[in-house]
C-alpha positions in Angstrom: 40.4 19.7 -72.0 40.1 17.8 -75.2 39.2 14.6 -73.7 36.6 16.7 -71.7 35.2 18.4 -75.1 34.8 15.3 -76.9 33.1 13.6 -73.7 30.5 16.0 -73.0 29.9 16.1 -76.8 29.1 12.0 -76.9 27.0 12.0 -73.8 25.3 15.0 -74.8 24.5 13.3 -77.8 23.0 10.1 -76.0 21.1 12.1 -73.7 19.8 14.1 -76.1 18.2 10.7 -78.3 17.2 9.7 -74.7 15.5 12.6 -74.1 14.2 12.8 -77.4 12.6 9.2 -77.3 10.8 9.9 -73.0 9.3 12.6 -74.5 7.6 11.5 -77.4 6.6 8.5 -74.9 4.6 10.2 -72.2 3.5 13.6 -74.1 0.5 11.7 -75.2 -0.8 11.4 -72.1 -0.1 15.3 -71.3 2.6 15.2 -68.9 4.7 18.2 -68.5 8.2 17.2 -70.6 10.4 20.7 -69.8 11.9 18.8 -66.9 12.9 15.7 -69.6 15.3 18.4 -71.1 16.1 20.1 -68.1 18.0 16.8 -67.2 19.9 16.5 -70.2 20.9 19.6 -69.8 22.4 19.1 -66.5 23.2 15.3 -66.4 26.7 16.0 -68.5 27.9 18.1 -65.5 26.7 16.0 -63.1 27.7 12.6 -64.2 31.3 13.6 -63.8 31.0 14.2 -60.3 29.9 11.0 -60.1 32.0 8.9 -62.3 35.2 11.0 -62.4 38.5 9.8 -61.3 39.0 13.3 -60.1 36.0 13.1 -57.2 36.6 9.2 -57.1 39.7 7.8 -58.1 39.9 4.7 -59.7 42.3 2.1 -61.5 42.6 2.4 -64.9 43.2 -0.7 -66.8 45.4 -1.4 -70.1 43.2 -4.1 -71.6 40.0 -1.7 -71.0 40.7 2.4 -70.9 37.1 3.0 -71.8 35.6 1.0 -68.9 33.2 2.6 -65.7 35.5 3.9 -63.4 32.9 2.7 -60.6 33.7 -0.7 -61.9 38.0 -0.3 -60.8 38.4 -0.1 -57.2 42.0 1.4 -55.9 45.1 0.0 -56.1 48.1 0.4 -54.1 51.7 0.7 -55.6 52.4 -2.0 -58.2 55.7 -3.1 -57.1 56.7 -6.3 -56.4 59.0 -7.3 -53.7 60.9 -9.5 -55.9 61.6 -11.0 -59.5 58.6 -8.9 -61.4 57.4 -5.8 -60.9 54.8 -3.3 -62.9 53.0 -0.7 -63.3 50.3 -0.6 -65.6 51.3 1.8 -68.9 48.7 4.5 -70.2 48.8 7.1 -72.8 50.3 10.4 -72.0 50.4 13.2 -74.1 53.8 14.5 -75.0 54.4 18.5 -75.1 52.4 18.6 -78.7 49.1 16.9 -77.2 49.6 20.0 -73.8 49.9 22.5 -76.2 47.1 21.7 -77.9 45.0 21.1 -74.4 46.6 24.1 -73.9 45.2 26.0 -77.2 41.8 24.1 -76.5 41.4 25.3 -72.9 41.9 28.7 -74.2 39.0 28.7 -76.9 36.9 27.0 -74.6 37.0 29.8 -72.1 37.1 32.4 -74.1 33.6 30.8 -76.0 32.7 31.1 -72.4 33.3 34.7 -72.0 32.0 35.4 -75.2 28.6 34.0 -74.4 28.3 35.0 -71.4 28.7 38.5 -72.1 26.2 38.2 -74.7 23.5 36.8 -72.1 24.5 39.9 -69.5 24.6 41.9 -72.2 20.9 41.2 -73.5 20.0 41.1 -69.7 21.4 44.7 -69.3 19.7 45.7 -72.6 16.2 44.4 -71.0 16.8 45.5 -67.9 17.5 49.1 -69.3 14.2 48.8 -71.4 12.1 48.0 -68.3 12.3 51.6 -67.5 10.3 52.9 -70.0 7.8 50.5 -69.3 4.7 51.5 -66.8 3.1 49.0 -64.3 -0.9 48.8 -64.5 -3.4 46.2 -62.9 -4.7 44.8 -65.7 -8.0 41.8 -65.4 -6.8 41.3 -61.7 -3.1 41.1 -62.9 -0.4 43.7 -62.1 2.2 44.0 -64.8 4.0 46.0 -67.3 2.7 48.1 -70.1 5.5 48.7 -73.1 4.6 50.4 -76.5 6.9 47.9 -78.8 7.7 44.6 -76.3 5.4 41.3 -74.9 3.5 39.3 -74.4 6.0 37.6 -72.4 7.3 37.0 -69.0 10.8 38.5 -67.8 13.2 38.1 -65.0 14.9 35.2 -63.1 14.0 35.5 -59.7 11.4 37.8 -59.8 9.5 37.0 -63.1 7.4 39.8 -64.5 4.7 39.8 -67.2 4.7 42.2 -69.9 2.2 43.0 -72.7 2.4 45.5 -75.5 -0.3 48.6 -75.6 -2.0 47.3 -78.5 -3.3 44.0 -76.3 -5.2 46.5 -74.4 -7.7 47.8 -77.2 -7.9 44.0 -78.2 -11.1 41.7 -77.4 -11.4 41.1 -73.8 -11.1 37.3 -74.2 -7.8 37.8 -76.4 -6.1 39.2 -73.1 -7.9 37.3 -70.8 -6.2 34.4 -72.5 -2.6 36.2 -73.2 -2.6 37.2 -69.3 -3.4 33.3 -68.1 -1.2 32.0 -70.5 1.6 34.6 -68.7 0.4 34.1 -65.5 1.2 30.7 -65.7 4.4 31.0 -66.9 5.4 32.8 -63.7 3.6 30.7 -61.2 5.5 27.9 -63.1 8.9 30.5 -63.0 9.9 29.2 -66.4 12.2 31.9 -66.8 14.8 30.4 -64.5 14.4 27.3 -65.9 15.0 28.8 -69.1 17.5 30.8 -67.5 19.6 28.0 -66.1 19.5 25.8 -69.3 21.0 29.1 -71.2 23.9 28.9 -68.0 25.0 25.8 -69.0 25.0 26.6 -72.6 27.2 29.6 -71.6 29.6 27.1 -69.7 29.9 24.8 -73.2 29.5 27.0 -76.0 30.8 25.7 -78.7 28.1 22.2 -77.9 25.6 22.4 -80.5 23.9 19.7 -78.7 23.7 21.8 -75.5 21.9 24.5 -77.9 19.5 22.3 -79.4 18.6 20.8 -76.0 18.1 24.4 -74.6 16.0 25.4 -78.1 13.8 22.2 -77.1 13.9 23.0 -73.6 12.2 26.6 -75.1 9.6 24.6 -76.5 8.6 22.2 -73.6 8.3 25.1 -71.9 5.5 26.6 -73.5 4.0 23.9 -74.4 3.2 22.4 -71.0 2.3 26.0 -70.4 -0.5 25.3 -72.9 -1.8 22.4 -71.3 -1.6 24.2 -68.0 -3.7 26.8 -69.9 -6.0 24.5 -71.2 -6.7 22.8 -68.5 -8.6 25.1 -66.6 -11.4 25.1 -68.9 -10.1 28.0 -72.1 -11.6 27.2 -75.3 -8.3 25.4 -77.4 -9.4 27.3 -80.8 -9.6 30.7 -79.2 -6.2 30.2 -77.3 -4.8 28.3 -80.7 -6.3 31.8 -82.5 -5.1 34.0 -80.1 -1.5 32.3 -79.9 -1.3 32.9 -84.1 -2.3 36.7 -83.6 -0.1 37.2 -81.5 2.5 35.7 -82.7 2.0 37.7 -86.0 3.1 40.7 -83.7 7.0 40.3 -83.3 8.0 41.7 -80.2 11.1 43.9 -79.6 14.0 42.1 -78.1 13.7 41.2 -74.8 16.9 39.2 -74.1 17.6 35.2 -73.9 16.0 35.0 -70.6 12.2 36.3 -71.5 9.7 33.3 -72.2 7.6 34.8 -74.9 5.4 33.0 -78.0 8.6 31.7 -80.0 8.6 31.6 -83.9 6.3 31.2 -86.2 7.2 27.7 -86.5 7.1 27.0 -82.8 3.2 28.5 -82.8 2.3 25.7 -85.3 3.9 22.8 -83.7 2.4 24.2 -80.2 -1.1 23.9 -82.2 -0.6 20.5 -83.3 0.3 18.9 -79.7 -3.0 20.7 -78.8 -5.2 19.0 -80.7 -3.3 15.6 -81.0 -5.4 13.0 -79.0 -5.0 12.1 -75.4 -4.0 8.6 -75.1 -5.3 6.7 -71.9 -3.9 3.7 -70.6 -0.2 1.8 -71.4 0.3 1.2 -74.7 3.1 -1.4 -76.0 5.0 1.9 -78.4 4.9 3.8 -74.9 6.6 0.8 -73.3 8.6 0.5 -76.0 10.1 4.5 -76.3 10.5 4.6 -72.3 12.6 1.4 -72.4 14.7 2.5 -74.8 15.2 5.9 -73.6 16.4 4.6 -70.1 18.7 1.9 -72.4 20.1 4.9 -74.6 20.8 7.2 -71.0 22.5 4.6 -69.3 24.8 4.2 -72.0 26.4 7.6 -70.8 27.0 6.3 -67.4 29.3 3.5 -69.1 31.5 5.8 -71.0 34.3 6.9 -67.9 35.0 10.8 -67.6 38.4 11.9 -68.5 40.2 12.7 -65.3 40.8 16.4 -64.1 43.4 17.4 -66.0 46.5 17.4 -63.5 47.1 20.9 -62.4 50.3 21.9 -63.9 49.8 25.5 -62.8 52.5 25.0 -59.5 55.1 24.5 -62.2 54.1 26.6 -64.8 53.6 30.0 -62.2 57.6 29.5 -61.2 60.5 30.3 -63.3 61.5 27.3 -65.3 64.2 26.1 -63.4 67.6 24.6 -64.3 69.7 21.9 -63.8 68.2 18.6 -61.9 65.9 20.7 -59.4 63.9 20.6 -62.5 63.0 17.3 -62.6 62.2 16.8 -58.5 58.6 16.5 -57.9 55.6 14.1 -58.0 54.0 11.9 -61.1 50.6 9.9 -61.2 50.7 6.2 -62.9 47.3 5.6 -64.1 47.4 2.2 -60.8 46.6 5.4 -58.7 50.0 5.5 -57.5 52.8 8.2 -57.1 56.6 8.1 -58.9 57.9 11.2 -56.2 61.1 12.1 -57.5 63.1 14.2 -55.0 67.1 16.2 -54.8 69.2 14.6 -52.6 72.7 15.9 -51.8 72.7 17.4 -55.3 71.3 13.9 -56.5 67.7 12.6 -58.4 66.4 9.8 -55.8 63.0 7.6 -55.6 62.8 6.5 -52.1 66.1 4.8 -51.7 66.3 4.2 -55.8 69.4 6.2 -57.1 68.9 7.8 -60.7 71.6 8.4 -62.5 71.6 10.1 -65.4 72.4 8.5 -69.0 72.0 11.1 -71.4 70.2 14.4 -71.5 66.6 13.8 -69.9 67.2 10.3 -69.4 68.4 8.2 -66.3 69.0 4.8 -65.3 68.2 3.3 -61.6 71.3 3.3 -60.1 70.4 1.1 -57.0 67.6 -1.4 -57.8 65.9 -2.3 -54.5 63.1 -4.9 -55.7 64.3 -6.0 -59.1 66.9 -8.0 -59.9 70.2 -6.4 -61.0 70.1 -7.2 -64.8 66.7 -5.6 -65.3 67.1 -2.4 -66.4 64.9 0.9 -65.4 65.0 4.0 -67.2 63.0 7.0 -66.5 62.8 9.6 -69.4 61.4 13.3 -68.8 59.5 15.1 -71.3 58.7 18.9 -70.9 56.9 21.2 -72.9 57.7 23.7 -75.5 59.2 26.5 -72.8 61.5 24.1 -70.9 58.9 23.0 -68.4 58.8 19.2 -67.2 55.1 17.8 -67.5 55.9 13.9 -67.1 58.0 11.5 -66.9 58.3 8.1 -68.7 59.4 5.1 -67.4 61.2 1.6 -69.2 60.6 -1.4 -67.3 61.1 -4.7 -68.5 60.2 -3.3 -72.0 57.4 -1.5 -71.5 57.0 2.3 -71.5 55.1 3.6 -68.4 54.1 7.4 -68.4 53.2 9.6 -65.9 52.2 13.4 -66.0 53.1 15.4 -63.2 50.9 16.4 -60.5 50.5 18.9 -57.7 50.2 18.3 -53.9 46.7 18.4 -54.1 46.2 15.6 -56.6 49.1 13.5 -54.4 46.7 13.7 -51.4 43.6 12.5 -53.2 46.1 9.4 -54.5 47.4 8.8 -51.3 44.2 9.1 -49.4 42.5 6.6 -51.7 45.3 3.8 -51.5 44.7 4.3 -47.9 41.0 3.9 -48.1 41.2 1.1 -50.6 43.9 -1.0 -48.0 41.6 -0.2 -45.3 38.9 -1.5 -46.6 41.0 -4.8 -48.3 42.5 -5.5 -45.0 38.3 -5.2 -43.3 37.2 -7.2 -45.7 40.0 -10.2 -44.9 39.1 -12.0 -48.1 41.3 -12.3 -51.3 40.6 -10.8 -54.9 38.1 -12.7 -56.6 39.8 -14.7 -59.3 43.0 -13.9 -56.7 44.2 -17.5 -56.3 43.0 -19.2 -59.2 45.2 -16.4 -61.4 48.3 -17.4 -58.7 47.9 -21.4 -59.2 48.1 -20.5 -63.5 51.2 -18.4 -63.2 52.9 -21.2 -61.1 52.1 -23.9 -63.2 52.9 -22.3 -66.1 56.0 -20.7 -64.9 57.0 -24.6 -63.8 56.1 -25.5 -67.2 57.8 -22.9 -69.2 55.0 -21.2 -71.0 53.0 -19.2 -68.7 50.2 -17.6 -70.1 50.8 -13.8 -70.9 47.4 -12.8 -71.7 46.9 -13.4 -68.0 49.7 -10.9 -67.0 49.9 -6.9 -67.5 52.5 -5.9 -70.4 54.9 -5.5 -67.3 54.4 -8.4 -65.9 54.6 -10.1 -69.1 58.1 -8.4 -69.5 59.4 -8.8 -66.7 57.9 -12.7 -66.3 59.9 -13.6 -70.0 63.0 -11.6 -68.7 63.1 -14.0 -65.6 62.0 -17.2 -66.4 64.6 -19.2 -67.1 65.9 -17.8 -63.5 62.1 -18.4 -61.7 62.0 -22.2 -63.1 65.2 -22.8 -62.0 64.4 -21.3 -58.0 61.2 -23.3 -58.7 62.5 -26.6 -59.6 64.0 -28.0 -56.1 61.0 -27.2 -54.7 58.9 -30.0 -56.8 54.9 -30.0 -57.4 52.8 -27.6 -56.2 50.5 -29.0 -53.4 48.0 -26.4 -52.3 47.2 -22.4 -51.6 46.4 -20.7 -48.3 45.4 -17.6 -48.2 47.4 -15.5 -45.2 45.2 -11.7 -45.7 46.3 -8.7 -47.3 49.7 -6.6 -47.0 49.9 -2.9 -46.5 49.7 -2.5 -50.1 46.1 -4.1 -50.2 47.7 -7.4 -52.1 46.7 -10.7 -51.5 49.3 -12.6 -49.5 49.7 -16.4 -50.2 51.6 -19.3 -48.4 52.1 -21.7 -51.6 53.4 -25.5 -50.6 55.0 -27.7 -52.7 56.1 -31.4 -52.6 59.7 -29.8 -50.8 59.5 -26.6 -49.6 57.0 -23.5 -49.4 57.2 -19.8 -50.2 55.0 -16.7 -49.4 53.4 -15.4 -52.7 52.1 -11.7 -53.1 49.5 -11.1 -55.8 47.8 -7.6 -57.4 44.7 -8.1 -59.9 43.2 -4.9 -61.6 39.6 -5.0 -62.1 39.6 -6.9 -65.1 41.5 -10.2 -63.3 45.4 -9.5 -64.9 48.1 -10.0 -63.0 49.5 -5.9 -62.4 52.1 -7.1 -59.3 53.8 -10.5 -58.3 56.1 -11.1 -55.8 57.6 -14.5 -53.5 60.1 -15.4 -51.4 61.2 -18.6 -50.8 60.0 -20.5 -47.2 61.6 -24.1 -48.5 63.4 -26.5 -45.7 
């Protein structure tokens, strides 16, 4: 919930300069702006069904965390069928960073609460008010008539108007003016615009930005109700007149959801707009401010969405268990692939990989099945402060890989995107771009003892330094390499290779993240 606080805090800050810079472009030419921040409002919630690993899973890459997620298509499991073998390593929080996700998912919802029982609250409060109130036909108009509340406009779905009994004994053209400038606010139903911006306020309290958006919001508002006014034909210095009486007036409270005058302040900047010039015809400072609003907004869509947080609540509902039961169940690596640790005949496996344990949370791979023997693999648990286990680390060819723990739910999104992501590898019958040429610089650097690392994943790299004495000297019968073919694409949507060299051959298997390094390599040898 952290990561999610401190994303929706940076794009609401770019959209709110975006926003900020459209509007001052096209309010000179009097086009209604309330829907400008009526999308900033909404575009932080509705990015992340977009961009979210959670809705659209994606591979998350060690040289570039902060990259689009649209940009990293699936991967299968990163694990190589022979020498090398990775997976790609991300940070996970140890039981200090859950608690506090933990103590930050609790102030978050009870902000939440807090403001949203305040908005019921002063919905109640109006609600209760409205009683009082008697309904007349006033200039053609039905609507309320209060003794200390209005001019303004209430309810979501149903907007009313409302005026106070002092507007009746004023000048005919004052509430002539006060009535169309209501009117208009209900045939427009600004109150559930306003209404909705204050919901998603509600849902991130504690965002000032989301406050100052909907206190802008407020404003467009009314003053597109203005021009609305206007443009029928009222006279601007007896609406501008009639706006400052009124406002002088301060209405009882009406709740967060009425649209009335605003503030004294609000009055004068309303005023100002009014008589500001119309501009007609493009001008090179409006090209300017749009261009750089839509420059400034799609900055937001390249900063990725945390992922849902994995849903810990299957563990955390059950009684912490004991003994290696504990420690059964599945974990994500950020390669969208699945570590599913299970209890076998009173013994931790993965798949057909024995885990035997070294020393309190920590345990080796007993039975290697696609590494070679001397490479060691340790898996270390953490849990949290009450015993439970939340992820699992694993050391492979000197890297630390960690994994938090996931539910069924989350394992079914994983393994129904590897499956849509082969599928669609295996259609497309092509290899990775950059595929080959990264195979033909592995080989001839292996061959010449200095392959190049920045090329490979940290695992890779590992496992690639660990082996290559042992690579060059399986590689060195087979002489100079002589040519690539590309054979299609395994089951686990890697490129398969038939490599030939001046004696022999061997089938190559190659994995590429999205940013072209090396995240699985595997070969067996073909030679005569």
């Amino acid at each position: 919930m952290l990561a999610w606080a401190a994303y929706l805090l940076i794009v609401s800050a770019i959209l709110s300069l975006a926003a900020l810079s459209l509007e001052r472009a096209i309010r000179p030419y009097g086009l209604p702006t309330r829907w400008i921040w009526t999308g900033a409002l909404f575009a932080p919630l509705a990015l992340p069904l977009v961009l979210s690993p959670a809705t659209s899973p994606t591979v998350t890459s060690p040289s570039a965390s902060q990259a689009s997620p649209q940009e990293a298509p699936q991967r299968s499991p990163s694990v190589a069928r022979a020498n090398w073998v990775t997976r790609a390593p991300v940070r996970l929080g140890a039981a200090r960073s859950v608690q506090l996700d933990a103590l930050v998912e609790e102030a978050w919802g009870a902000s939440s609460g807090i403001a949203a029982a305040v908005l019921i609250t002063g919905w109640w409060y109006g609600r209760r008010r409205r009683r009082q109130w008697r309904r007349e036909s006033v200039a053609g108009t039905e609507l309320f008539v209060a003794r200390d509340a209005g001019p303004a406009v209430v309810g979501l779905l149903h907007p009313q108007i409302v005026v106070p009994e002092w507007l009746l004994a004023a000048a005919p053209e004052t509430l002539h003016l006060v009535i169309a400038h209501e009117r208009s606010h209900v045939e427009a139903r600004d109150p559930g615009l306003l209404g909705l911006g204050l919901g998603i306020a509600v849902l991130m309290p504690w965002n000032a930005l989301v406050w100052w958006q909907v206190r802008r919001l407020r404003l467009a508002i009314e003053v597109d109700c203005d021009r609305r006014v206007l443009r029928v034909g009222h006279d601007a210095r007896r609406y501008a007149r009639t706006l400052v009486d009124v406002s002088t007036r301060q209405p009882a409270l009406l709740g967060g959801l009425a649209a009335s005058p605003g503030s004294s302040s609000s009055i004068e900047r309303r005023i100002m707009l009014m008589n500001a010039p119309r501009i007609r015809g493009w001008r090179t400072s409006t090209a300017a401010c749009t261009l750089l609003s839509a420059a400034i907004a799609a900055a937001s869509i390249l900063i990725s969405p945390p992922a849902i947080p994995p849903a810990f609540a299957g563990t955390a509902a059950a009684p912490a268990p004991t003994g290696l039961e504990r420690y059964a169940g599945d974990y994500e690596f950020p390669t969208m692939t699945v570590m599913r640790i299970r209890l076998k005949d009173g013994q931790l496996t993965e798949g057909s990989v024995l885990l035997t344990r070294v020393s309190g949370q920590q345990f080796r791979y007993g039975k290697v099945g696609c590494c070679t023997p001397d490479t060691d693999m340790y898996v270390r648990f953490a849990t949290d402060a009450e015993g439970r286990v939340i992820g699992a680390v694993m050391q492979q060819n000197g890297v630390a890989t960690e994994a938090p723990r996931i539910d069924g739910q989350r394992v079914r999104v994983i393994e129904s995107s590897i499956k849509e992501h082969v599928s669609a590898r295996t259609r497309e019958h092509a290899p990775a771009p950059g595929s080959e040429a990264a195979l033909r610089q592995l080989i001839l650097g292996i061959q010449a003892g200095n392959p190049n690392y920045a090329e490979l994943s940290p695992q890779v790299a590992g496992g690639t330094k660990a082996s290559l004495t042992e690579l060059q000297a399986t590689m060195k019968p087979w002489g100079a390499l002589r040519s690539i073919e590309f054979r299609g694409v395994d089951s686990r949507g890697w490129d398969k290779y038939l490599v030939r060299f001046e004696r022999g051959a061997a089938s190559w298997e190659l994995d590429l993240d999205p940013y072209g390094l090396i995240v699985g390599v595997g070969t067996t040898d073909e030679s005569n």
